[in-house]
C-alpha positions in Angstrom: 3.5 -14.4 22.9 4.0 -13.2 19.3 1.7 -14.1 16.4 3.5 -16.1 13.7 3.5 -13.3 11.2 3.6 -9.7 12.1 2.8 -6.6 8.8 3.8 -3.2 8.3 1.1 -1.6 6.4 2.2 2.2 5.4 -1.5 4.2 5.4 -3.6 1.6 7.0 -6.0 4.0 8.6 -8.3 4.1 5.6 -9.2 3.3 2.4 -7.1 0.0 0.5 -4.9 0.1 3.3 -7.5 -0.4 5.7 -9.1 -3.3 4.6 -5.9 -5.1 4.3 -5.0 -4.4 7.7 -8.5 -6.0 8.8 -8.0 -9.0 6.4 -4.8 -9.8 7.9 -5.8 -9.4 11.3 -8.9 -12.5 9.8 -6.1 -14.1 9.0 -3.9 -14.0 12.6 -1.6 -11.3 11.2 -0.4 -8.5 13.8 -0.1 -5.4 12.2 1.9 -2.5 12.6 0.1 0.3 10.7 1.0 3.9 9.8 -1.5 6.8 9.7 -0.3 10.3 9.2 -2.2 12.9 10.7 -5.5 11.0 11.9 -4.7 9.2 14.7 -8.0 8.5 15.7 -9.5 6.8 12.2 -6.2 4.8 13.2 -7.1 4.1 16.7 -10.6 2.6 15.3 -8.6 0.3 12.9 -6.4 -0.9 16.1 -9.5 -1.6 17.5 -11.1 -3.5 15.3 -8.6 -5.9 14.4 -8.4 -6.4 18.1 -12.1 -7.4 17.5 -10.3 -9.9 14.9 -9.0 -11.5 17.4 -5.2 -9.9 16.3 -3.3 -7.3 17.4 -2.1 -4.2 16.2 0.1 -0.8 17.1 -0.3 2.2 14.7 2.8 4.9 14.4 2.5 8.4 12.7 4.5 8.4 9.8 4.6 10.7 6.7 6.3 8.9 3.9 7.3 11.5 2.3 9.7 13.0 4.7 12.1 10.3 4.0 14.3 12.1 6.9 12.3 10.8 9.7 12.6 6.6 8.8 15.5 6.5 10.7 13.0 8.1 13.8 10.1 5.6 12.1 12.8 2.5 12.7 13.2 2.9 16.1 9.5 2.9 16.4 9.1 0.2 14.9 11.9 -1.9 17.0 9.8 -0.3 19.9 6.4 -1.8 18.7 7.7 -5.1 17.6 8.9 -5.4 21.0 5.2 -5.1 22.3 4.0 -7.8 19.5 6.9 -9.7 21.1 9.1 -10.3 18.3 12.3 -8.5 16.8 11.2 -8.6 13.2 8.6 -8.6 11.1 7.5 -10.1 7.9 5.4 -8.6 5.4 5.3 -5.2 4.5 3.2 -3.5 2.1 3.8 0.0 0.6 0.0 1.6 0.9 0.6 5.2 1.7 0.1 7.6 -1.3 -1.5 11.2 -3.0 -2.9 12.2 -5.8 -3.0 14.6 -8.3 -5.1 15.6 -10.7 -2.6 17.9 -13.1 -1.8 17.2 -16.9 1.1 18.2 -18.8 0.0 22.4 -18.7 -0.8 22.7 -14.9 1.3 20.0 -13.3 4.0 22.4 -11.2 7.5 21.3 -9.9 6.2 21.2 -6.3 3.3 18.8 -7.5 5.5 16.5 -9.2 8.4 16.3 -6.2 5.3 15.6 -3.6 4.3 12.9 -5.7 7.9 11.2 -6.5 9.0 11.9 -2.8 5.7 9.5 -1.4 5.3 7.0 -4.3 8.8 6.4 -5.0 11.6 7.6 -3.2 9.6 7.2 0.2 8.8 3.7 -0.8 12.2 2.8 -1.7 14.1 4.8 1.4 11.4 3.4 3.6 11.9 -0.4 2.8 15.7 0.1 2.6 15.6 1.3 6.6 13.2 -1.1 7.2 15.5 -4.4 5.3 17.3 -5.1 8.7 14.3 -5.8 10.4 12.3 -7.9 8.2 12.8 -11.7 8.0 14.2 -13.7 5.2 11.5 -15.2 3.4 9.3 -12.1 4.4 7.1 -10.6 1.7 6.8 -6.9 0.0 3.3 -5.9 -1.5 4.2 -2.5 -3.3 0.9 0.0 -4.9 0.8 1.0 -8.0 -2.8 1.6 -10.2 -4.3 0.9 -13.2 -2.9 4.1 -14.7 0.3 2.7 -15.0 -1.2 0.6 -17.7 -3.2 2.9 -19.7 -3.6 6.5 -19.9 -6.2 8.7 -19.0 -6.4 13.1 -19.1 -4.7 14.7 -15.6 -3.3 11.9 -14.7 0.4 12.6 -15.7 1.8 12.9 -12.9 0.5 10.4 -10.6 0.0 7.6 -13.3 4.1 8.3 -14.7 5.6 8.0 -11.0 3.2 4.6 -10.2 4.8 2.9 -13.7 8.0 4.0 -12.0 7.3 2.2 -8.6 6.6 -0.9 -10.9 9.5 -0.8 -12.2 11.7 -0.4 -8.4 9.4 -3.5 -7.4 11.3 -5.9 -9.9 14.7 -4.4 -9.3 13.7 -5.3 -5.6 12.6 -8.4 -6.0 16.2 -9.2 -7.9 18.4 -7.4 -5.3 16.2 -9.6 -2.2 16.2 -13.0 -3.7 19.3 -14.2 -1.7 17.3 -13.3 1.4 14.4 -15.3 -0.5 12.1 -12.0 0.0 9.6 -12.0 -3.1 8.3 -8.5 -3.9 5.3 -8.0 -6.0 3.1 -5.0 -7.2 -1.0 -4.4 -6.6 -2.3 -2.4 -9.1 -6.0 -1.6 -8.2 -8.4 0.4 -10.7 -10.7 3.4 -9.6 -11.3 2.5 -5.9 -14.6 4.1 -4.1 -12.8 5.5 -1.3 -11.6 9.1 -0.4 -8.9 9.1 -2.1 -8.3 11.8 -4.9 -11.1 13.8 -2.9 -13.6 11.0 -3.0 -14.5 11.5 -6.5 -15.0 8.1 -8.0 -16.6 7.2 -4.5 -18.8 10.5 -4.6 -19.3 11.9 -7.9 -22.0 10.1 -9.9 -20.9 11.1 -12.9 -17.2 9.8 -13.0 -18.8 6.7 -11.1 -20.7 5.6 -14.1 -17.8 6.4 -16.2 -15.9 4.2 -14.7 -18.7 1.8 -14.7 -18.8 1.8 -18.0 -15.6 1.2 -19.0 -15.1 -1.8 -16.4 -15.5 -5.5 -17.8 -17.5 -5.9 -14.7 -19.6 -2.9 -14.6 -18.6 -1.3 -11.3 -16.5 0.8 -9.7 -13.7 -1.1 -7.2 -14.5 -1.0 -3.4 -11.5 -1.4 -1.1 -12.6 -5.0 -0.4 -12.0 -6.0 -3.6 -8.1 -5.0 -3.0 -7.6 -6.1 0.7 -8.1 -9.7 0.0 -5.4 -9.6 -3.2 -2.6 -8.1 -0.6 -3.7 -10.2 2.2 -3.2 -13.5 0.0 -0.1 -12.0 -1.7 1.6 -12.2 1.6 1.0 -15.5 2.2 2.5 -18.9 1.9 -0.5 -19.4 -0.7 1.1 -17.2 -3.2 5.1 -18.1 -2.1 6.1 -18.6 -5.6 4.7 -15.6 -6.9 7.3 -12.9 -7.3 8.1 -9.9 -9.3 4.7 -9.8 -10.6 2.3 -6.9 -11.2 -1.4 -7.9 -10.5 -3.7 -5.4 -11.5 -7.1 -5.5 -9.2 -10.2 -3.9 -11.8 -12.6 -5.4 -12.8 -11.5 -5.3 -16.7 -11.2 -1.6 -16.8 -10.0 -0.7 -20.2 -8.8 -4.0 -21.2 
């Protein structure tokens, strides 16, 4: 018997994407998550929101080899099958790089990595994905605080995430007949591995951070889980087309 809601979280093996898989699965949300090369950090985030009490399939997926959706799709149709549905409805586009180039160093290579994940992966990916996903579903796209405001080597990644901004309220226009809201989590510096760990593992850009945070920390994935968890639910129904930035006062 299926759960009432089922999620597609897109890097849900670690870091922000993680915690939201394990704060839907508090919530009795099945999850179908997407790792892409460590299938076993993935198997231990199947296992604990089986712990949960919920249920979850993870699928390799790179997002930004938008030629293999149509492979990712069928996948997908397989795995809802085990859940015991035939669609799903939230989905939330987690998976991402970074990059750490400015306007000197950033090369064409860099910047087409970064544009083929954060944007054109996210839009190809939920366009395969539309005839699967319920009206009335919910989309949770990621942006980051350096959409916002700008910050040295940063051009790259912070440029293409004020893009994805942008695709989530020309989303959220072209689903409203199938009443699918589509918002945007922008989370600050996060302590996780991301962009090699550094705001997680070097002390000095920590306290930086710190120090330019309202609330005088660094972000810790928990602090962004809970905001995409509740965004998908019936809680937040009337919020759409929205960008909700997730830290702590940085640089207000």
């Amino acid at each position: 018997m299926a759960s009432s809601k089922i999620a597609i979280v897109t890097g849900g093996s670690r870091g922000i994407g993680r915690d939201a898989v394990l704060c839907l699965a508090r919530r009795g949300v099945d999850t179908i998550l997407t790792y892409k090369s460590n299938r076993e950090e993935a198997d231990k985030v199947v296992a604990l929101v089986e712990q949960a009490g919920a249920r979850a399939v993870a699928l390799q997926l790179d997002t930004g080899d938008s030629g293999a959706f149509g492979g990712f799709a069928e996948a997908v149709r397989t795995a809802l099958g085990t859940l015991g549905a035939q669609r799903f409805d939230y989905l939330v586009n987690n998976a991402g790089i970074s990059s750490s180039a400015n306007l000197e160093s950033i090369t064409e290579a860099e910047m087409d990595a970064l544009y083929d994940v954060h944007f054109k992966g996210v839009l190809f990916l939920t366009q395969k994905l539309l005839p699967l996903i319920n009206d009335g579903g919910r989309i949770v796209n990621i942006s980051s605080g350096l959409a916002r405001f700008a910050m040295p080597n940063r051009i790259g990644y912070g440029s293409i995430k004020a893009a994805v901004e942008a695709l989530t309220r020309y989303m959220a226009v072209e689903l409203a007949p199938r009443r699918i809201a589509v918002n945007v989590v922008a989370p600050g510096a996060i302590a996780t591995d991301f962009s090699g760990g550094i705001v997680r593992d070097n002390p000095q850009v920590n306290k930086a951070v710190a120090d330019h945070t309202a609330l005088g920390r660094v972000g810790l994935p928990q602090d962004v889980g809970p905001v995409i968890a509740g965004l998908l639910s019936d809680e937040f129904g009337w919020v759409n087309a929205q960008r909700i930035e997730v830290a702590g006062g940085i640089h207000i």
